[in-house]
DRENKE-806791 format. One record per residue (C-alpha): residue in three letters; x negated, z, y. Coordinates in pm, whole numbers, padded with zeros to 5 digits, always signed. Example, Ala and Ser with C-alpha at 12.3 -4.5 7.8 and 13.67 -1.06 7.14 Angstrom:
Ala-01230+00780-00450Ser-01367+00714-00106
This chain:
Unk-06234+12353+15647Unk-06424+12540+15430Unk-06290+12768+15159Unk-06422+13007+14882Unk-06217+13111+14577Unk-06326+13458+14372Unk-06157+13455+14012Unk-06252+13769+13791Unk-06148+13766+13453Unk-06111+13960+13101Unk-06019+13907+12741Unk-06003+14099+12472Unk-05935+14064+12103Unk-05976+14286+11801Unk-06040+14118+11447Unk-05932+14287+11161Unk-06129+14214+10801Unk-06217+14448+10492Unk-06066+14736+10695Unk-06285+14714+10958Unk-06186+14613+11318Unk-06424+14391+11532Unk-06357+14398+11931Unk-06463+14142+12123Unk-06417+14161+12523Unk-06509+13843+12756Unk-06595+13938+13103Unk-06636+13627+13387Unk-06599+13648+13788Unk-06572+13310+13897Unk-06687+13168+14258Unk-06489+12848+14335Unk-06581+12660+14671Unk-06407+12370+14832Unk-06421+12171+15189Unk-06183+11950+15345Unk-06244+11716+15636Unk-05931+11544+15856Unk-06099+11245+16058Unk-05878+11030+16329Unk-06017+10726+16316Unk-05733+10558+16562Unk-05395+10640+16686Unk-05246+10518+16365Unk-05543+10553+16108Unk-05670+10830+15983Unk-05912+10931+15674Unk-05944+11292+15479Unk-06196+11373+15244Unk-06219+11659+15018Unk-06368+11824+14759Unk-06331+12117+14538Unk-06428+12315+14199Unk-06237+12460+13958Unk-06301+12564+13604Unk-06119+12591+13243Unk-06258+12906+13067Unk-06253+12874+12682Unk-06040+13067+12497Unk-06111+13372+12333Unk-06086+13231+11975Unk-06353+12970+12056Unk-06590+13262+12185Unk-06556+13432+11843Unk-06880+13446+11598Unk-06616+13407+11304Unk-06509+13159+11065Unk-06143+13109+11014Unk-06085+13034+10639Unk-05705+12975+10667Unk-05768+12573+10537Unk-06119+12585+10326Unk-06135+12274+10336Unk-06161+12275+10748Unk-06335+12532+10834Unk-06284+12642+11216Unk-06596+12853+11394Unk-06608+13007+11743Unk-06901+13004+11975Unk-07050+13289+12189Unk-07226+13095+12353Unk-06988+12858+12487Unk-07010+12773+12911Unk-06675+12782+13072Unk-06568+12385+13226Unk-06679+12366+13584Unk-06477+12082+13752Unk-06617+11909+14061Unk-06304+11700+14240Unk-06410+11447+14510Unk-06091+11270+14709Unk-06071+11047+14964Unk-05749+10963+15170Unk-05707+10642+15402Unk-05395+10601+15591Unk-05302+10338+15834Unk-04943+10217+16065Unk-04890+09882+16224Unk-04623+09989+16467Unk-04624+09618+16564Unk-04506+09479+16236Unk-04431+09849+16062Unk-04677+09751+15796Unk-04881+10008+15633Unk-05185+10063+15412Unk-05242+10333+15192Unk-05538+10410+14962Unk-05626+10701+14737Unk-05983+10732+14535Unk-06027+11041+14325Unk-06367+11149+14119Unk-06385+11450+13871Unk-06667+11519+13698Unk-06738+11774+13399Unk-07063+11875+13302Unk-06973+12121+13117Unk-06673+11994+12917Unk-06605+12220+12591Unk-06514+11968+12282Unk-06506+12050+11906Unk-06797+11920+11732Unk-06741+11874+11393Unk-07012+11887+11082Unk-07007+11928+10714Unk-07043+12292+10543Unk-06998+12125+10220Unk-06906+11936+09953Unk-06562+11801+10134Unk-06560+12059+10362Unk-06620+12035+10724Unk-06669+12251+11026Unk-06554+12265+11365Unk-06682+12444+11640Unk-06649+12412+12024Unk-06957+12301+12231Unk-07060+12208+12547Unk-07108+11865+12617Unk-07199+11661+12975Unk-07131+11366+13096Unk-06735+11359+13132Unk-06600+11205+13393Unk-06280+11023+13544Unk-06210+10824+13842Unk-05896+10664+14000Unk-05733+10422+14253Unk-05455+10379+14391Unk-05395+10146+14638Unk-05046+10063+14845Unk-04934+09834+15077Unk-04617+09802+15240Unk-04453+09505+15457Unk-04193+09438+15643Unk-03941+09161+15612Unk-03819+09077+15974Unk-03583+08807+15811Unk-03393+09105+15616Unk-03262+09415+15820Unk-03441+09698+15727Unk-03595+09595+15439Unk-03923+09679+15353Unk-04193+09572+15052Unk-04399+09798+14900Unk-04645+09662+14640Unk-04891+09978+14480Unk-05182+09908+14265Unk-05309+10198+14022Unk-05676+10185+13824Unk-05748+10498+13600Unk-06086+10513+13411Unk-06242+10809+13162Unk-06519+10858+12990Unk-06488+11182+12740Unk-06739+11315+12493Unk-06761+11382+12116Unk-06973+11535+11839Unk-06938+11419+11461Unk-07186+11495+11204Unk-07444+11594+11467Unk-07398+11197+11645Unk-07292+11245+12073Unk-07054+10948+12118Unk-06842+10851+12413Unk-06496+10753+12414Unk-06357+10559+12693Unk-06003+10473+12865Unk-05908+10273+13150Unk-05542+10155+13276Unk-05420+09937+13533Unk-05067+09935+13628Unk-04876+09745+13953Unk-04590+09826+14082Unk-04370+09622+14335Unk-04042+09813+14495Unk-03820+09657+14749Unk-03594+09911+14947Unk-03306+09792+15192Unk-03183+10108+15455Unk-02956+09899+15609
């Protein structure tokens, strides 16, 4: 399957300073593809992979040419020029059924990159005063696992294991004093569950 999304849209705001009104209007249409593929590998196995793109527009206070004053000592500054986030989702889906022994496998990998992902970079405008204004920054990314296995016990009536493995990893980026860093998270978590229907 093969699909195509069309998003159009507009913001407006009006700034008000020394009696004078400023009006600033955001126009974006928005073409947002995606593809899906459902594969039967075997009676009981089967596989789908898809992918698809989405995007997080910025909002209109971080489009802005202004500088909000409200704290002077933390300045906050929007950017024209900012790029709206384009997200690019990859999944894969493996399923599998031992009618034999009702066991059953299970696994789950997801990839999202953002090359466009809008941060707040902040600098100095000052003697202990900084600045913050949104940017665009690449190399964001995060990818996960998840894996699950389930048995069953022939020496308990109806009872069935299920044991589920989860791996989570980021990588996000930054902007201080003019410095690109990276910050990065990953997680691991297991589960183990044990139902009885009987």
């Amino acid at each position: 399957n093969i699909g195509l999304n069309v998003i159009a849209s507009r913001m407006q705001s009006t700034t008000k300073f020394s009696g004078r009104d400023t009006v600033y209007t955001d126009r974006r249409y928005n073409f947002l593809p995606s593809a899906s593929l459902f594969y039967k590998l075997q009676t009981h196995q089967n596989m789908r992979i898809s992918w698809v793109g989405n995007i997080n527009q910025p909002g209109i206070m971080q489009l802005q040419n202004t500088i909000d004053y409200s704290n002077p000592a933390q300045l906050k500054k929007g950017n024209p020029l900012l790029k709206q986030e384009f997200n690019s989702q990859l999944s894969i889906n493996y399923n599998s059924f031992n009618p034999k022994n009702f066991s059953s496998l299970n696994v789950a990998v997801t990839a999202v990159t953002m090359p466009n992902r809008i941060v707040n970079s902040i600098d100095t405008a000052g003697p202990g005063v900084t600045i913050t204004v949104p940017v665009n920054l690449s190399g964001s990314y995060n990818i996960s696992l998840m894996l699950s296995k389930g048995l069953a016990l022939q020496q308990l009536k109806a009872g069935k294991l299920l044991f589920t493995t989860m791996i989570f990893s980021l990588r996000d980026p930054g902007r201080v004093f003019g410095e690109n860093y990276f910050s990065y998270m990953s997680m691991l978590n297991q589960q183990f569950q044990y139902t009885y229907t009987g």
